[in-house]
C-alpha positions in Angstrom: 4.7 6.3 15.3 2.9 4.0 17.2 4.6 0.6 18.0 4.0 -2.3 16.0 1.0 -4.6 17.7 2.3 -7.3 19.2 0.4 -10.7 18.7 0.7 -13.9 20.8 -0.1 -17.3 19.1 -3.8 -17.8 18.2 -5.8 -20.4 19.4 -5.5 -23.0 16.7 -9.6 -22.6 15.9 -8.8 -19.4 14.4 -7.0 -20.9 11.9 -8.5 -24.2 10.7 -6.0 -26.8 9.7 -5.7 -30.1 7.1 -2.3 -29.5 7.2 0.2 -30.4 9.5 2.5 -28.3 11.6 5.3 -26.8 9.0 8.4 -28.3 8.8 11.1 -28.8 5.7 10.1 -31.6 3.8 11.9 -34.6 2.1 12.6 -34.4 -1.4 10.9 -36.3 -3.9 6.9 -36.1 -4.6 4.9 -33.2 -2.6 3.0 -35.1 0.4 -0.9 -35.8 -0.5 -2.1 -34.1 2.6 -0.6 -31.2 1.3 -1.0 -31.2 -2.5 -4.5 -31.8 -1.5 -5.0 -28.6 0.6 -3.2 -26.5 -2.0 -5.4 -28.0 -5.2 -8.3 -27.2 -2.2 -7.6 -23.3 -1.7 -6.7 -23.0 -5.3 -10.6 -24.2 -6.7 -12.7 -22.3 -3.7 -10.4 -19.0 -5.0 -10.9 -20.2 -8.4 -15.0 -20.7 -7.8 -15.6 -17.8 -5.4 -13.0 -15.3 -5.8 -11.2 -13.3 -3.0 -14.2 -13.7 -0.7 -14.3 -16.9 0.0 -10.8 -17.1 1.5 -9.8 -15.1 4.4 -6.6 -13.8 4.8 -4.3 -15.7 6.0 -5.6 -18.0 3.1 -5.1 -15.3 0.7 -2.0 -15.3 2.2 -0.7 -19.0 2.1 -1.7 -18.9 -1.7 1.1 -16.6 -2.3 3.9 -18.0 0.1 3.3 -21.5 -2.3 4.9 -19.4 -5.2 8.1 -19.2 -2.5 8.9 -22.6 -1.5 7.3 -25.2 -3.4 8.6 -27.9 -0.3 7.1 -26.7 2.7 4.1 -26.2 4.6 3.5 -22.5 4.4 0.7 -22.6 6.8 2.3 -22.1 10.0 4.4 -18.6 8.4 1.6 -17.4 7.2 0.0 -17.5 10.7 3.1 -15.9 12.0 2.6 -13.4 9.4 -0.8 -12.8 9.9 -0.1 -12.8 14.2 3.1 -10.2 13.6 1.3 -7.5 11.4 -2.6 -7.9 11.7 -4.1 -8.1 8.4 -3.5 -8.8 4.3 -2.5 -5.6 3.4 -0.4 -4.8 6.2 1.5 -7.6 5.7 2.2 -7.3 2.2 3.1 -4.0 2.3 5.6 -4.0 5.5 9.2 -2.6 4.5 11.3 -5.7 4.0 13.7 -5.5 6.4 10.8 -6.3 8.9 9.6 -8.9 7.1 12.9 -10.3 8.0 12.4 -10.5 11.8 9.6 -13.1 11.2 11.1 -17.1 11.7 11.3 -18.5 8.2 10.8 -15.2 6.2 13.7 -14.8 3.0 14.7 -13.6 -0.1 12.0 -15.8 -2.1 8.8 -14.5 0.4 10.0 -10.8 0.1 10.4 -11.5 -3.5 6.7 -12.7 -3.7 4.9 -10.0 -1.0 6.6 -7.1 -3.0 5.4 -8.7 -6.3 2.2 -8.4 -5.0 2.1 -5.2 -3.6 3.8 -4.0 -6.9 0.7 -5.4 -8.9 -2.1 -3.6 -6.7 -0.5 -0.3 -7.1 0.1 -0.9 -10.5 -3.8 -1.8 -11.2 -5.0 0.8 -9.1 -2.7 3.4 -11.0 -3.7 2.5 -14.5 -7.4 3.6 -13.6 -6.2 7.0 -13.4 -3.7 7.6 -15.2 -4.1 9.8 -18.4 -8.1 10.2 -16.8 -10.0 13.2 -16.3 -9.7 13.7 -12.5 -13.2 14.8 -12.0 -14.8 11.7 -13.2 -12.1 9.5 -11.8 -11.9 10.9 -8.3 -12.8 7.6 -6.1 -10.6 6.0 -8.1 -8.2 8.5 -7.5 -8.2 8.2 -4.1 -8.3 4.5 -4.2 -5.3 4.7 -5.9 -3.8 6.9 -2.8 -4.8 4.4 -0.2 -3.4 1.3 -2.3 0.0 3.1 -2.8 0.0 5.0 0.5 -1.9 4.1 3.6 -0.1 1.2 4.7 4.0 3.0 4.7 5.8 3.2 7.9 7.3 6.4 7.0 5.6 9.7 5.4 6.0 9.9 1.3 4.9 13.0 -0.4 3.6 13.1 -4.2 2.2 15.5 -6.9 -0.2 14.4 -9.0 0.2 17.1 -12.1 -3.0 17.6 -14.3 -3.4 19.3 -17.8 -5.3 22.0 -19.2 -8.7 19.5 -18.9 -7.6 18.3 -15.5 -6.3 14.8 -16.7 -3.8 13.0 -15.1 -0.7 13.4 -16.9 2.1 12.3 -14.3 2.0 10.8 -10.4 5.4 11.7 -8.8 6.8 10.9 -6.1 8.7 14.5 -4.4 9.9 13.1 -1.1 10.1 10.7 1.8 11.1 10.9 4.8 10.5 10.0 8.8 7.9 8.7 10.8 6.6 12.0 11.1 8.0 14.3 8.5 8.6 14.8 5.5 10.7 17.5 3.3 9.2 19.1 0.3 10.5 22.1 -1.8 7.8 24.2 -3.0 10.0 25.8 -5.7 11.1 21.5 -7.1 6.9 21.4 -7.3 6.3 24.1 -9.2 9.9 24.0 -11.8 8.6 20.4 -12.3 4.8 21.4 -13.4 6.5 23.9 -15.8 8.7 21.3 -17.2 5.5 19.0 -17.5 3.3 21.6 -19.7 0.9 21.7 -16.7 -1.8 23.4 -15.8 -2.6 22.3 -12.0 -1.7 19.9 -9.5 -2.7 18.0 -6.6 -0.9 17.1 -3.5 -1.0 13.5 -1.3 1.1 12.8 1.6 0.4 10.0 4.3 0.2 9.9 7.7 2.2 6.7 9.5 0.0 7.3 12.5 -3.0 6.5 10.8 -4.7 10.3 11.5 -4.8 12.2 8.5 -5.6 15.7 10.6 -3.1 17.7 9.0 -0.4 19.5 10.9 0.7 23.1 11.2 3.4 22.2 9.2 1.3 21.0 6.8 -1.0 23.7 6.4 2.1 26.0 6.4 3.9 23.7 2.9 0.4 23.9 1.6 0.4 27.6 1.4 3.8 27.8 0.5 3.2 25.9 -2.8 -0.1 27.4 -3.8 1.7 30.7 -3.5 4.2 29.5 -5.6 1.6 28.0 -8.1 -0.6 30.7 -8.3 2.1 33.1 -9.0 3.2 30.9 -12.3 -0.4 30.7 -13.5 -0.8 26.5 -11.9 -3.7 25.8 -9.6 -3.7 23.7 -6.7 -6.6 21.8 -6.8 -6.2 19.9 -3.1 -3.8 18.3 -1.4 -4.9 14.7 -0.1 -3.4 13.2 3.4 -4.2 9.4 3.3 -4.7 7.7 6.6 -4.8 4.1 7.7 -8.5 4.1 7.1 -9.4 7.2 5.8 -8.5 10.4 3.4 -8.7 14.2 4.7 -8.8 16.6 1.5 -8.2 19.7 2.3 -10.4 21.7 -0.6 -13.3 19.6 1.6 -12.3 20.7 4.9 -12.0 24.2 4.0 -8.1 24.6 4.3 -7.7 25.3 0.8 
C-alpha cells in the first residue's frame, strides 16, 4: 500500500482565519469571536449548502459536535494536512485518527457518525431496487462504502429472480493487498437467500482497480460454482480510489 502522504503545515492563506489559534478555553460563556464564526459557518451551510464551504470547513462543523469549548480550527487543519481531503479523513480507521494531536474518543465518535450516515443514505437507494435501473447508484453506493479502506473488503450483493437487491453482505476482509473468499460460503449463502444471481465488489487500497490474477482466478472459481447451482454472476465490481473496473465491461466476465 502506498504510504500515507505526508503534509507539512500550510501557509496560513490557505486556511482563512477569524478565529484564533486553538487552545482549551475557560469555563463559563463561549468567547464572541468564536460563537460568532460558528453561527457564521452554520448560516453560509445553511443558505448555500455543502458548496459553499470547503473542506476543512465541512470539517470544523462536525468537530463543534465534539468539544463544545475549544477552537476546533487548528485540528481540523491538522486533519485536513494528515490525510488530504473530507472523505479521507472521515473514513480513516480509528486507530489513525489517534496519531493526530488532540484527536479522542468524542472526534472518532463524530467522524464515524458521519461516515455511518453516508453509507447508510447511499445504501437505502439501492436496496430492495431493480439493479438495472439503479446501477449508478449502485455503484455510488460501492465508492461511499468502499473506496476510501485501507485494507481490501470483499462483498456480494445477492439479487432476486427480477434482479432486485435483496441483501449487501459483507464475505471478507483482509490485508493491504488480499483478501480471502470462499466460493462455496457465496454460493451456500445465495441458496439460503432464495436467490437468483449475484454480484461481486472488492476494493483496491492502492487505488488501481486493474484486477489481479488472483482475482480473475476467485472470479471463475465462483461463477463455476454459481452456474452449476442455477445463480448467475452478473459482474463483479473492484472500486478504486477514483474509479470502478467492472469486469462484465472489460470483457473478463
Amino acid at each position: 500500500m502506498k504510504d500515507p502522504r505526508a503534509f507539512h503545515e500550510a501557509p496560513l492563506p490557505l486556511f482563512p482565519s477569524d478565529e484564533a489559534p486553538g487552545a482549551p478555553l475557560p469555563s463559563g460563556r463561549l468567547p464572541s469571536y468564536i460563537a460568532d464564526h460558528r453561527r457564521r459557518l452554520r448560516d453560509r451551510f445553511m443558505q448555500g449548502g455543502a458548496a459553499a464551504l470547503p473542506d476543512y470547513e465541512m470539517l470544523e462543523l462536525v468537530l463543534f459536535r465534539a468539544n463544545a469549548r475549544q477552537d476546533m480550527k487548528p485540528l481540523a487543519r491538522r486533519l485536513m494536512e494528515t490525510f488530504g481531503d473530507f472523505n479521507s479523513v472521515v473514513t480513516a480507521p480509528p486507530e489513525r485518527l489517534l496519531e493526530v494531536d488532540q484527536v479522542g474518543p468524542a472526534v472518532i465518535c463524530e467522524l464515524k457518525l458521519i461516515e455511518a450516515a453516508a453509507q447508510r443514505l447511499a445504501r437505502a437507494r439501492v436496496m430492495r431496487r431493480q439493479v438495472v435501473s439503479s446501477w449508478d447508484a449502485l455503484i455510488d453506493y460501492c465508492h461511499t462504502a468502499m473506496a476510501h479502506r485501507e485494507t481490501e473488503q470483499f462483498r456480494v450483493l445477492y439479487l432476486d429472480r427480477k434482479n432486485v437487491l435483496i441483501a449487501d453482505e459483507e464475505q471478507g476482509k483482509g490485508t493491504v493487498d488480499h483478501v480471502p473468499v470462499y466460493p462455496r460460503e457465496v454460493v451456500k449463502r445465495a441458496l439460503s437467500l432464495n436467490a437468483s444471481a449475484l454480484i461481486l465488489v472488492h476494493n483496491h487500497p492502492s487505488g488501481d482497480p486493474t484486477p489481479s490474477q488472483a482475482d480473475i482466478d476467485m472470479t471463475a472459481q465462483i461463477e463455476a460454482a454459481a452456474q452449476t447451482l442455477g445463480l448467475v454472476l452478473h459482474d463483479h465490481i473492484i472500486v478504486g480510489r477514483s474509479r470502478e473496473l467492472s469486469f462484465r465491461s472489460e470483457g473478463y466476465l
